[in-house]
N, C-alpha and C positions, 0 to 999 in steps of 0.2 A: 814157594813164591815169596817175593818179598811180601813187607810192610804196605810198601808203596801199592803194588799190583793188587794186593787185595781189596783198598778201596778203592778201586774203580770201580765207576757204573756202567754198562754198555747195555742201549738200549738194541731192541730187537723187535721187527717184525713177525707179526702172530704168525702169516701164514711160511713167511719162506722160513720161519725155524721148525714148519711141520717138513723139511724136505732136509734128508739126513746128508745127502754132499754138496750141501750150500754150505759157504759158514758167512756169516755177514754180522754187520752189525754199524751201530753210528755211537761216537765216541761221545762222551759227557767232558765237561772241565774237572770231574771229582777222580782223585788219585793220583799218582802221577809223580812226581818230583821237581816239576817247573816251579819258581819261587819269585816268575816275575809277575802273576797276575795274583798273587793273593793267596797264602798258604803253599799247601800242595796242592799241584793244577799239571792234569796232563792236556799240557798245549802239544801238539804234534803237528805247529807248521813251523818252519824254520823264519821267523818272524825276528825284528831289528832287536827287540828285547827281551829273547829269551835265549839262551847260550846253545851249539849246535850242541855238545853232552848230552844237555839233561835233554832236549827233542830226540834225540838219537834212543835214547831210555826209553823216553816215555812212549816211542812207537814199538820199542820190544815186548811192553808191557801191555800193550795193547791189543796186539798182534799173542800174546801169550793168553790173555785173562780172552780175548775173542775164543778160544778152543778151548775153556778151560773145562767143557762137559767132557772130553777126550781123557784128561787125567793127564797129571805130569808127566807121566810116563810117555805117553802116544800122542802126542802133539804134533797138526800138520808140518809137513815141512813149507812154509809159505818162501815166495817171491814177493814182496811187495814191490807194485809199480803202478807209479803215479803221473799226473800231466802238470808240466807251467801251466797252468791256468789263465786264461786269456778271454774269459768271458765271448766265447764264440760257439760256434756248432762243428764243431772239428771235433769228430771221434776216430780211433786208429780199434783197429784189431790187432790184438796181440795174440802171441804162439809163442811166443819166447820172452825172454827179459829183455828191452828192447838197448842197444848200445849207445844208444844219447837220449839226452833230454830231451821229450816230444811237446811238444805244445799243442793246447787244446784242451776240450771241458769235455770227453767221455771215451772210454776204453769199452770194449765187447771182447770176450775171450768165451773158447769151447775148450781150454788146456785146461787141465788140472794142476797145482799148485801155482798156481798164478794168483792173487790177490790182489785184485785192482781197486785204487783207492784215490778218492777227490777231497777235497779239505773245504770246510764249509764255519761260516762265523755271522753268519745270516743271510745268505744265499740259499737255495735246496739244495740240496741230496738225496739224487733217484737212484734207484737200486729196482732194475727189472730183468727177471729170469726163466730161461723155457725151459717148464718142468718136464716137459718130452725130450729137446733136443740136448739138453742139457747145455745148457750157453746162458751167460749171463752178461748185466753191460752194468756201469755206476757211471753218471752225468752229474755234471756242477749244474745246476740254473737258478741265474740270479735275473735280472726285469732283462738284462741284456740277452743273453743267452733264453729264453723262453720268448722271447721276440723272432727270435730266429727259428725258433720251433724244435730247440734239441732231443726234448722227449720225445718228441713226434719221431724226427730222423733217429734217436737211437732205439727205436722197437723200428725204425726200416734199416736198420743196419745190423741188428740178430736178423730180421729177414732175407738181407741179402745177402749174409756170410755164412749160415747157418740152415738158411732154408726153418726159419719158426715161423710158428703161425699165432698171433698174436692171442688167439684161444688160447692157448697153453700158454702163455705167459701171467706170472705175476709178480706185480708192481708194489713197492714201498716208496712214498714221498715224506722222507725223514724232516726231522727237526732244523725249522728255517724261522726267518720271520714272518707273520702269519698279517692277513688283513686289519686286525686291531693296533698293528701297532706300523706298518709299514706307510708311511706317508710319502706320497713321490709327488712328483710335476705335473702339471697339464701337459707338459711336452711325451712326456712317460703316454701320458692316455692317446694323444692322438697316434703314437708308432703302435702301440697295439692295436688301435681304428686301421690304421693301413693294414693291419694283417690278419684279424678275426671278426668276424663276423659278429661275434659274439659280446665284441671287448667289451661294452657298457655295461653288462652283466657282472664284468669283475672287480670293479669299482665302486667309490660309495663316495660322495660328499658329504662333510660337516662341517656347518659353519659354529665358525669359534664362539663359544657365548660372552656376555659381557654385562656384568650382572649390575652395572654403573648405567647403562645402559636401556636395560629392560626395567630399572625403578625411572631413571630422569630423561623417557626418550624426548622432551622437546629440548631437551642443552643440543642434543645433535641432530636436528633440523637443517638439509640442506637444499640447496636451490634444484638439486637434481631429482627428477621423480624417480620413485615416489613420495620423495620431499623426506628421507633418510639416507643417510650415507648407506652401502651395504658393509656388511661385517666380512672378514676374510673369507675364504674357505679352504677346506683342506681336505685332501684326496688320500684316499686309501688305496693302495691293490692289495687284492687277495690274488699274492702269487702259488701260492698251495693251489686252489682251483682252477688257476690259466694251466698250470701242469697237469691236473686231472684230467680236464678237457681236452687237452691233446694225447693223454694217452686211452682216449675212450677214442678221439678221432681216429688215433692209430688202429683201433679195433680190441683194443682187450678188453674186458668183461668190467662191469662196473663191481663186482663183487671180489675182483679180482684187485684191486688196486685199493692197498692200505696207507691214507695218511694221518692218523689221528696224532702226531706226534706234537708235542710243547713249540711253543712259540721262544723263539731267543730272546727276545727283547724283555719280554714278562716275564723269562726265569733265569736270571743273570746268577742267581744261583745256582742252578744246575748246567747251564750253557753260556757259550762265549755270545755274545753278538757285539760284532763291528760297530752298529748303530748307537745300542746303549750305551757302552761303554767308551763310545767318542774315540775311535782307534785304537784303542791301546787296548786290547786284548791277543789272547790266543786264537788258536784254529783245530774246528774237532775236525774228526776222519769219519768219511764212510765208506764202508771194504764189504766186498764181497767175492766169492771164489770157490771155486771148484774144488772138492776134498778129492784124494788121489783113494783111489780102492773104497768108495761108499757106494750103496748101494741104492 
């Protein structure tokens, strides 16, 4: 292997690396050969500032150091196959490498050497698999796309393509932006009010301090009760656990479903985020797939 491919990071879920014809994994920004975000960066979305070359590398490198417990030698043979990304609930089943660009936030396959993969920069990335029927699905969900309930429909589309039972499934909600750093709209909170039951639970207000304020509050005395102006406030989602919640509502096991992974925004060091970095970053991958002859 190169230079390059050896420093990658790729992180991995505890439980689906206990199941030997899975390979999966969710991409870091460390290694790589991109030289538009900052050193060496495996950016692997074909993005306005990074040249297709080195994205074209940086996903063989990826797609290489993902099997590297196989040994150079034995390395899957993968398809990678991906979706335009359209912040929606449009999942396709694949069997084959498909002959056009699909559009849509989630793929399910029961084929082996298929490697289905979504691109994420602080959106999720779900990665859920039935360890019985042997079928796996990976879903984008960013506020939009988990509004629509993608996790939810993509454990009922291993269901209805597959015949799984959500018991036997288990779940990774990879590395996204996480409740302490996600600030969205009031408009945000009341389209989750129209869809969950639950929404007010995944939310949090805080009002902005103002320490100008809290020494000299009669400078800002006003005629409105309670005879202070109020201070902003500012809303958080915890999109990590609107996605947990629907794949408990889907029916899989709470034991069964791993998100403990880093928030993007907080670690701009080891991951991309859209947000932090004010647009101009890369896009990691997250891939998962069927090994051909495992057992």
């Amino acid at each position: 292997m190169s230079t390059a491919s050896t420093q990658l990071k790729i992180l991995r879920s505890r439980q689906l690396s206990r199941l030997p014809w899975v390979s999966h994994g969710f991409s870091t920004r460390l290694g790589g050969v991109s030289r538009a975000y900052g050193g060496n960066t495996l950016n692997l979305g074909f993005t306005s500032h990074d040249s297709r070359s080195a994205v074209e590398r940086n996903r063989e490198l990826f797609v290489e150091n993902l099997d590297s417990e196989y040994g150079s030698r034995n390395l899957p043979d993968w398809s990678l196959v991906g979706v335009r990304q359209i912040h929606s609930d449009v999942i396709y089943r694949i069997d084959r490498v498909p002959g056009e660009i699909l559009a849509g936030d989630g793929l399910v396959t029961a084929t082996p050497g298929l490697l289905l993969a979504v691109l994420t920069a602080d959106c999720l990335p779900l990665i859920v698999v039935d360890k019985k029927r042997r079928a796996a699905g990976v879903f984008h969900a960013g506020w939009r796309g988990t509004v629509k309930r993608i996790a939810e429909k993509g454990v009922g589309e291993l269901r209805r393509n597959f015949g799984s039972d959500p018991a036997d499934m288990v779940a990774a909600v990879g590395p996204g932006i996480q409740h302490c750093c996600y600030e969205v709209g009031g408009e945000i909170w009341e389209r989750f009010r129209s869809q969950f039951r639950y929404a007010d639970t995944l939310f949090r207000e805080v009002k902005e301090s103002d320490q100008v304020r809290e020494k000299y509050p009669l400078l800002f005395l006003t005629a409105r009760a309670p005879g202070h102006s109020e201070l902003p406030v500012k809303i958080f989602l915890d999109l990590v656990e609107a996605n947990r919640r629907q794949l408990l509502d889907a029916g899989l096991r709470e034991e069964n479903i791993e998100s403990s992974f880093p928030c993007t925004a907080c670690h701009t060091d080891l991951l991309f985020s859209h947000r932090a970095e004010k647009g101009v970053t890369g896009r990691m991958m997250a891939a998962a797939g069927i090994v051909r002859g495992q057992r």
